[in-house]
N, C-alpha and C positions, 0 to 999 in steps of 0.2 A: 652518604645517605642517598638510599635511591628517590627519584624525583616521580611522584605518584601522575599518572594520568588519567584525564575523563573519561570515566565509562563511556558516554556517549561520543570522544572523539575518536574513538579507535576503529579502525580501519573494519574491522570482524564484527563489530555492533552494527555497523550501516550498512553493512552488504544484508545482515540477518533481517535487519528491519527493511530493506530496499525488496529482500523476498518475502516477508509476511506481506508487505505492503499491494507486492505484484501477486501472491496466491488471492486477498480479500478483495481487489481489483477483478480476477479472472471470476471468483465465486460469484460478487454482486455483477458482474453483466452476463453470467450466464441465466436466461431465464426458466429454464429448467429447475434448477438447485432449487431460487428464490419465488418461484415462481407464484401462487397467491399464498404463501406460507405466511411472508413478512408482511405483504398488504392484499390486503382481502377486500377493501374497493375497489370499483375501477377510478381513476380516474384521469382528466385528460391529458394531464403529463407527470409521468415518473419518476420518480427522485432516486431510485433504485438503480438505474445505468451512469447518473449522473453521479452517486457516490463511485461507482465504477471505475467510471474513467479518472476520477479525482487521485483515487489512491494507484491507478497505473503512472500518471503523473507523478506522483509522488516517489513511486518507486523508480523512475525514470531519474530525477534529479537526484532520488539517494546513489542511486548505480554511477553515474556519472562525476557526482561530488568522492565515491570513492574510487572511482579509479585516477582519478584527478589526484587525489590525496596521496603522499610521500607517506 
């Protein structure tokens, strides 16, 4: 019987998700794309680069967790 494994732990899921992660990173800090599309007030601090950098983050640790991974 073959022994079934986790979608999500497999090596080929986290590298895919590690790059949408790093493409929706690159999109929300550039301010061109988003520019008053997504937020059409001003105001005095932006949530917009801070989603940014959270999912380059994220794709940082997914990259890392798979090359780390056997």
């Amino acid at each position: 019987m073959k022994k079934e494994t986790n979608f999500l732990t497999r090596k080929k899921t986290t590298v895919f998700f590690a790059l949408v992660a790093l493409a929706g990173g690159i999109f929300f800090l550039n301010k061109n794309i988003t520019g008053k599309i997504i937020l059409e007030e001003t105001l005095s601090f932006n949530l917009i680069p801070l989603i940014g950098l959270l999912l380059i983050l994220c794709s940082i640790i997914l990259g890392v967790y798979s090359l780390k991974k056997r």
